[in-house]
C-alpha positions as CSV (number, residue, x, y, z in Angstrom):
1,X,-18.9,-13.0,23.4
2,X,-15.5,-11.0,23.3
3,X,-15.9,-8.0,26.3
4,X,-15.7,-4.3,25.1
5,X,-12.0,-3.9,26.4
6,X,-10.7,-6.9,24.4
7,X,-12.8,-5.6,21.2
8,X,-11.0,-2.3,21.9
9,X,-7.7,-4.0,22.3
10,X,-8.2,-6.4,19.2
11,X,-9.1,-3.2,16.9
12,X,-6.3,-1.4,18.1
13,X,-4.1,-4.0,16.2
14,X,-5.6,-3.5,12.6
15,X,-2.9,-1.1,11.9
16,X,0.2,-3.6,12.8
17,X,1.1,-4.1,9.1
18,X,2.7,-0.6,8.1
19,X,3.0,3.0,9.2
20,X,0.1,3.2,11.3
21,X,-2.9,5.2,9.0
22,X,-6.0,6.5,9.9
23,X,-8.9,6.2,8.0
24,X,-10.8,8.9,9.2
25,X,-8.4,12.1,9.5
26,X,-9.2,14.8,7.6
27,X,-6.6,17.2,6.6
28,X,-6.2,20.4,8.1
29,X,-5.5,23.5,6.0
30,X,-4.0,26.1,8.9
31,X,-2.0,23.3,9.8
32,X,-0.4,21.5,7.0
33,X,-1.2,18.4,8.7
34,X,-3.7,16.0,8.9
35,X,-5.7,15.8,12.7
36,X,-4.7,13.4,15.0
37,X,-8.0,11.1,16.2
38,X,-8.2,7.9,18.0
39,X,-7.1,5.5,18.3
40,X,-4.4,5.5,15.4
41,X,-2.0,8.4,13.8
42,X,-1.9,9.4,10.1
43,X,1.7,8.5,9.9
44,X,1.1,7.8,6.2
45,X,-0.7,10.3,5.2
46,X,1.1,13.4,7.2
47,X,4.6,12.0,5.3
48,X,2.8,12.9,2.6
49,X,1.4,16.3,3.2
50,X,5.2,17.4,4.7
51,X,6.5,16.2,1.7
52,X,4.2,17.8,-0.7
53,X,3.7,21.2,1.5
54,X,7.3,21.5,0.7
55,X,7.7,20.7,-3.0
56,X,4.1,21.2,-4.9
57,X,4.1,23.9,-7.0
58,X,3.0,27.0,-6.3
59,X,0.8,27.1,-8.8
60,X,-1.9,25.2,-7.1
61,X,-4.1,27.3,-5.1
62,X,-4.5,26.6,-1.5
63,X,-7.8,24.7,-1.8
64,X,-6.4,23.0,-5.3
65,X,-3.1,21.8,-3.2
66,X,-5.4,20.8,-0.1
67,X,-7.3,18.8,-2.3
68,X,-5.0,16.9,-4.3
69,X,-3.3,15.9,-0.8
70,X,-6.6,14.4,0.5
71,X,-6.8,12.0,-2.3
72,X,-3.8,10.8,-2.7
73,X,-3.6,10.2,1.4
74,X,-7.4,8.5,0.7
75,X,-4.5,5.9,-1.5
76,X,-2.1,5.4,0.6
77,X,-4.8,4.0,2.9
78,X,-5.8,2.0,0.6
79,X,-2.8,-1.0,0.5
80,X,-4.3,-1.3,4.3
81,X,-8.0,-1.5,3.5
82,X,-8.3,-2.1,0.2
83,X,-12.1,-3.2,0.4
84,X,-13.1,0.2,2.6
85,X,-13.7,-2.0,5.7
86,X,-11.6,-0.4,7.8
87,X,-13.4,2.5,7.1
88,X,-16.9,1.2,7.3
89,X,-16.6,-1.7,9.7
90,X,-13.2,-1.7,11.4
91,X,-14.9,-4.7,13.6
92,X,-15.2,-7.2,10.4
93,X,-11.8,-5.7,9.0
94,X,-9.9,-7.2,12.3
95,X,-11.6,-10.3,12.6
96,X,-10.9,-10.1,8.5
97,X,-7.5,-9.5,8.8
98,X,-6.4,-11.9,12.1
99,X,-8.2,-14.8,9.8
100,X,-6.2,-14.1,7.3
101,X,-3.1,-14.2,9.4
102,X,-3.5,-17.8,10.9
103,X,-0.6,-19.3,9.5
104,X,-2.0,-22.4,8.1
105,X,-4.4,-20.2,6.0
106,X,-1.8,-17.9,5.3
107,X,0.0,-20.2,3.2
108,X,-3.1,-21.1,0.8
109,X,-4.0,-17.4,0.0
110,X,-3.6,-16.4,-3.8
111,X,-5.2,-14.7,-6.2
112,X,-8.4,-16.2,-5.9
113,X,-8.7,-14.9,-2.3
114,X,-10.3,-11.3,-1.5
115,X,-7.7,-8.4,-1.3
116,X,-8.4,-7.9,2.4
117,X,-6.7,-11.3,2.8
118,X,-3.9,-10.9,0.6
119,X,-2.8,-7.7,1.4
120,X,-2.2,-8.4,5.2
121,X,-1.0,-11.9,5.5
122,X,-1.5,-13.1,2.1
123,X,0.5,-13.4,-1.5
124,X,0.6,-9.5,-1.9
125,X,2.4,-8.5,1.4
126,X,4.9,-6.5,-1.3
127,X,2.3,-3.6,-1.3
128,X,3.7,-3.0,1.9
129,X,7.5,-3.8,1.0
130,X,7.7,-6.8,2.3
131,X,7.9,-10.7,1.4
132,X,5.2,-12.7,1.4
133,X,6.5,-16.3,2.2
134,X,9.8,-17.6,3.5
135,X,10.6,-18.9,0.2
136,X,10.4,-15.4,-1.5
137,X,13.7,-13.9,-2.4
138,X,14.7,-10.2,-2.3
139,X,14.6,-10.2,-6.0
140,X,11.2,-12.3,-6.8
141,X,9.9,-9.1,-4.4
142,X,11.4,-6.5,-6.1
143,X,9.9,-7.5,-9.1
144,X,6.5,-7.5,-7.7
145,X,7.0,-4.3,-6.4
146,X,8.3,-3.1,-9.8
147,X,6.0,-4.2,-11.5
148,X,2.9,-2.8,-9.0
149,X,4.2,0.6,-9.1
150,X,4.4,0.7,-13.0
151,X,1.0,-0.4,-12.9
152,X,0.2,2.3,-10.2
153,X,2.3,5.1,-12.0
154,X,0.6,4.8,-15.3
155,X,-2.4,4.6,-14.1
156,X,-1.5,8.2,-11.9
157,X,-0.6,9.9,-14.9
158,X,-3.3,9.0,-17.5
159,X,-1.8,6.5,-19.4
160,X,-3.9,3.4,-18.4
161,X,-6.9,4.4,-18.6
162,X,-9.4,4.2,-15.0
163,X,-11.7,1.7,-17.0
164,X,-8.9,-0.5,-19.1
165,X,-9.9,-4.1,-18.2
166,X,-6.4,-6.0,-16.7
167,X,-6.6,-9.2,-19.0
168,X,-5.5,-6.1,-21.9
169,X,-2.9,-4.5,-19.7
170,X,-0.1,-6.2,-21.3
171,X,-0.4,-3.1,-24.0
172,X,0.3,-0.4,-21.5
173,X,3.0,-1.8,-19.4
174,X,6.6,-3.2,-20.1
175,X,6.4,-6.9,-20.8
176,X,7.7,-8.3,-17.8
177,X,5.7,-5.5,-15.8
178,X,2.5,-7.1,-17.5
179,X,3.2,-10.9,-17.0
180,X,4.0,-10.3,-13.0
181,X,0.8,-8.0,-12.7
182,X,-1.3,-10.5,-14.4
183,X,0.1,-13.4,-12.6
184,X,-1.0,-11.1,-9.0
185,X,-4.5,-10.3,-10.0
186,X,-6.0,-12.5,-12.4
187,X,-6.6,-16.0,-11.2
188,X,-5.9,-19.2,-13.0
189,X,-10.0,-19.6,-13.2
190,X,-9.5,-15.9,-15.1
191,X,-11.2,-14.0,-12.2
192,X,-10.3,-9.9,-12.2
193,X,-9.5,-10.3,-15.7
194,X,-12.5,-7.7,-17.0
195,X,-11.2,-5.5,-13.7
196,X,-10.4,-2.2,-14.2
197,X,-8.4,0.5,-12.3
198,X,-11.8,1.9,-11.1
199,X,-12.7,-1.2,-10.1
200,X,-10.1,-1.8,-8.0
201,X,-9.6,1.8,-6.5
202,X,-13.3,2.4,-5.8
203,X,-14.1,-0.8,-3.9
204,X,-16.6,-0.6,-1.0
205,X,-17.6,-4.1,0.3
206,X,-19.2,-5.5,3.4
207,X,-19.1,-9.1,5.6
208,X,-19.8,-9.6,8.8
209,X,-18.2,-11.9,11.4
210,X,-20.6,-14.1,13.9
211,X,-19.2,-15.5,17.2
212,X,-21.4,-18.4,16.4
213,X,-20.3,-21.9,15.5
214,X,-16.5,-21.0,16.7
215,X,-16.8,-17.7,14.4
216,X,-17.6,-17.2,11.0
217,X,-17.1,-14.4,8.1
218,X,-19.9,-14.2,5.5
219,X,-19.7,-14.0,1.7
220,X,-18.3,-10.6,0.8
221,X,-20.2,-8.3,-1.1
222,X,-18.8,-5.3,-2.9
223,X,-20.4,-2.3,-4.7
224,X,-18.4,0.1,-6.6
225,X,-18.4,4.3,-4.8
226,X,-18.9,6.6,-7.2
227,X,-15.8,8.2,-7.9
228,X,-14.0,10.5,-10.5
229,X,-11.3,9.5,-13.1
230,X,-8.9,12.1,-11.3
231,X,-9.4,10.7,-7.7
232,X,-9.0,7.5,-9.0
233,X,-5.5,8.6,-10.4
234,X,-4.8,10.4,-7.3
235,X,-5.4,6.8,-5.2
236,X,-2.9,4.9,-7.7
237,X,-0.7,7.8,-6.8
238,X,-1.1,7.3,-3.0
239,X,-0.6,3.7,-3.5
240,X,2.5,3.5,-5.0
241,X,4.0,6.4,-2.3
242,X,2.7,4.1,0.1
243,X,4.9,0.9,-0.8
244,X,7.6,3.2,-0.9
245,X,7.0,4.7,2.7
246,X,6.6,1.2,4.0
247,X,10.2,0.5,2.5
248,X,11.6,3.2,5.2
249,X,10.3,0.9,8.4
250,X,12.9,-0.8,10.1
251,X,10.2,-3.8,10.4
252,X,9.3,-3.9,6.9
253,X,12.8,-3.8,5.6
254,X,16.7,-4.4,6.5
255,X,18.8,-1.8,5.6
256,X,22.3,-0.9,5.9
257,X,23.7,2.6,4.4
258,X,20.7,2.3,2.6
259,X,20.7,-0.8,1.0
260,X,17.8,-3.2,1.3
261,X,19.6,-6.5,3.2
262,X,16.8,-8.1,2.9
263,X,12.6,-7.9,3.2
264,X,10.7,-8.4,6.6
265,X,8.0,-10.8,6.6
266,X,5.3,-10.1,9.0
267,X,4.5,-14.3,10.0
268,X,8.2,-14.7,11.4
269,X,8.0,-11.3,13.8
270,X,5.9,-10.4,16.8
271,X,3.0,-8.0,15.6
272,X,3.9,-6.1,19.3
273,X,6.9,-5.3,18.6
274,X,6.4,-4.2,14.6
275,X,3.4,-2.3,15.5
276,X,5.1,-0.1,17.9
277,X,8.2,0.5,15.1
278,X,5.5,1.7,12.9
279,X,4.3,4.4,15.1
280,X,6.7,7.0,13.6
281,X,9.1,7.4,10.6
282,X,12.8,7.8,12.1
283,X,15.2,9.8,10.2
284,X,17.7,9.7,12.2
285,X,19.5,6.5,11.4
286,X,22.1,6.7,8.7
287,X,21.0,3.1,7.2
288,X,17.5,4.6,6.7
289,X,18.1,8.4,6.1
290,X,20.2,7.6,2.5
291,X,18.1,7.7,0.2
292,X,16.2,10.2,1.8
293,X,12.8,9.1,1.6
294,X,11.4,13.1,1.0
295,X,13.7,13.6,-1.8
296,X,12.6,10.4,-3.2
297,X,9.2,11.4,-2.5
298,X,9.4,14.6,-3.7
299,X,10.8,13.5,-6.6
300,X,8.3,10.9,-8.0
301,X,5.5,13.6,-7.4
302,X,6.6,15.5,-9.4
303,X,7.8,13.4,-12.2
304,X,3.6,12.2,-11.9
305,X,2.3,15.4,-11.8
306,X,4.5,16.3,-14.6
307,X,3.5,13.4,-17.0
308,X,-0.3,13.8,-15.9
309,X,-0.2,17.0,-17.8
310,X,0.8,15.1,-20.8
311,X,-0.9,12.1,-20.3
312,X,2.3,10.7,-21.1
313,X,5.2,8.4,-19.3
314,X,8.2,9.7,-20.6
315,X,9.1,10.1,-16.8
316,X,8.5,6.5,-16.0
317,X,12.2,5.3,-17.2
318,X,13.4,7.6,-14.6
319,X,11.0,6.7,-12.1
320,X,12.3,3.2,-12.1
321,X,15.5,3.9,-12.0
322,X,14.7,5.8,-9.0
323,X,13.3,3.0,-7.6
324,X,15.4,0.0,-8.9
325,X,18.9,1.9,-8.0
326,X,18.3,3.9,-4.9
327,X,14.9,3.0,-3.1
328,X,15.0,-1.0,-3.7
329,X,18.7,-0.8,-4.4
330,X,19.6,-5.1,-3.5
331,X,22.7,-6.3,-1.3
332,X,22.0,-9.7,-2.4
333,X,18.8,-10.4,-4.7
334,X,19.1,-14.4,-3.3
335,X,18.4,-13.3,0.2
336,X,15.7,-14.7,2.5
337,X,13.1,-12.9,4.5
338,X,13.4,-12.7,8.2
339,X,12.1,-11.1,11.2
340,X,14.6,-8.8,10.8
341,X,14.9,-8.2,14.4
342,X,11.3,-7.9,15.4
């Protein structure tokens, strides 16, 4: 049996894929900031609250502004632990996610894996702004992530409804938008296709892992939280701001004068020394500080908040453009993934 200090050191890990998160910070009103706790910093989540503690409007009350940054931080968690293990059983999420990452497995993962597996190591690494295999060109992940956050943005603002089953999405996105986000989560067997954005958002699931007969993870088993059509938007929200937060980490991406050279991919770097980049979000260096991600941040906040109002997405042409010009703005589409230095 593993000792407590290797346990420790193992769980320390978990957050090696992005901006470190933390699961269980609350945010804190007098300070504008969400509480630092063990073992891991929010360094999602407090992007967020600087960001929107300098640009919400002022016509949310305190409590009404506190609130609305709680939920969307609970979604930017969630492209890290998107079953609520982390949460629940931080234990079972490691052991989870290092099963995930052994590189022969990696390479069979698809859509009819658990999301615990893909989002890590797996087929849907671009929810963190990165590639997925060595064969995955810029472009092909661009277009997943294009396609992912017009499925997150219209779900923020209203527009696909929290309990529109996926295999009918094709008549709220863009066509190409529907045919990628099918292709990610519906399996060939037609698995997920009767999911729903509530579904997905409100996930709370359970395994357990064994050290017996060389270690083993149980059959997953998943129960739906009870949760309201407005939080669920508020998670879509955080989960598109987290793709685009993950963009800004000099592991995750390449960038020169803020182009994108190319995408990271997590199997080709050493989790040491990408973990440590994703401690903090550096502003400092010119090839990441243009586009500004706060501006850009700002911005697509409240182009959401906007359109939620309306329960429209007349804001979502911009939005892309926002993203396919300036955030995900391509040197060369045909370029290969790397290690990109780490």
């Amino acid at each position: 049996m593993k000792t407590f200090g290797g346990i420790v050191l193992l769980m320390l890990s978990i957050s090696v894929h992005a901006f470190e998160i933390n699961v269980h910070s609350s945010y804190l009103v007098s300070e504008k900031k969400f509480e630092e706790k063990w073992p891991t910093s929010p360094v999602h989540e407090n992007l967020l609250a600087e960001v929107m503690n300098q640009s919400l409007d002022t016509n949310f009350s305190v409590i009404e502004k506190a609130q609305l940054i709680q939920e969307i931080a609970i979604g930017t968690r969630w492209n890290d632990d998107p079953l609520d293990l982390i949460r629940k059983k931080k234990k079972d999420a490691l052991f989870s996610f290092l099963d995930s990452c052994q590189e022969e497995k990696s390479k069979s993962i698809d859509a009819t894996w658990d999301l615990m597996y893909r989002t890590h190591c797996g087929d849907m690494q671009f929810l963190h702004s990165m590639a997925s295999n060595n064969d995955e060109i810029a472009n092909v992940t661009k277009r997943k992530i294009l396609a992912w956050t017009e499925f997150s943005y219209k779900v923020a603002v209203g527009v696909i409804p929290t309990r529109w089953r996926f295999r009918s999405i094709d008549r709220k996105m863009s066509d190409e938008g529907a045919r990628l986000f099918k292709a990610i989560m519906i399996s060939k067997t037609g698995g997920r296709s009767k999911w729903t954005p509530y579904v997905l958002f409100s996930q709370s699931c359970d395994r357990d892992f064994t050290f017996f007969s060389n270690g083993q993870l149980t059959k997953l088993k998943c129960a739906q939280k009870d949760m309201s059509e407005r939080q669920i938007e508020n998670m879509a929200l955080g989960s598109l701001i987290h793709v685009i937060q993950d963009s800004f980490s000099k592991s995750h991406t390449e960038r020169k004068d803020g182009d994108i050279i190319r995408f990271g991919i997590y199997s080709e770097q050493s989790s040491h020394d990408h973990k440590k980049e994703d401690k903090h979000y550096d502003d400092t260096d010119s090839n990441y500080s243009q586009p500004n991600l706060y501006a850009v941040l700002s911005e697509i906040i409240r182009l959401a908040l906007e359109d939620r109002n309306t329960r429209t997405d007349e804001n979502w042409t911009q939005v892309r453009g926002l993203l396919t010009n300036t955030v995900f703005k391509l040197r060369d589409g045909g370029a290969h993934p790397g290690n990109i230095g780490y």
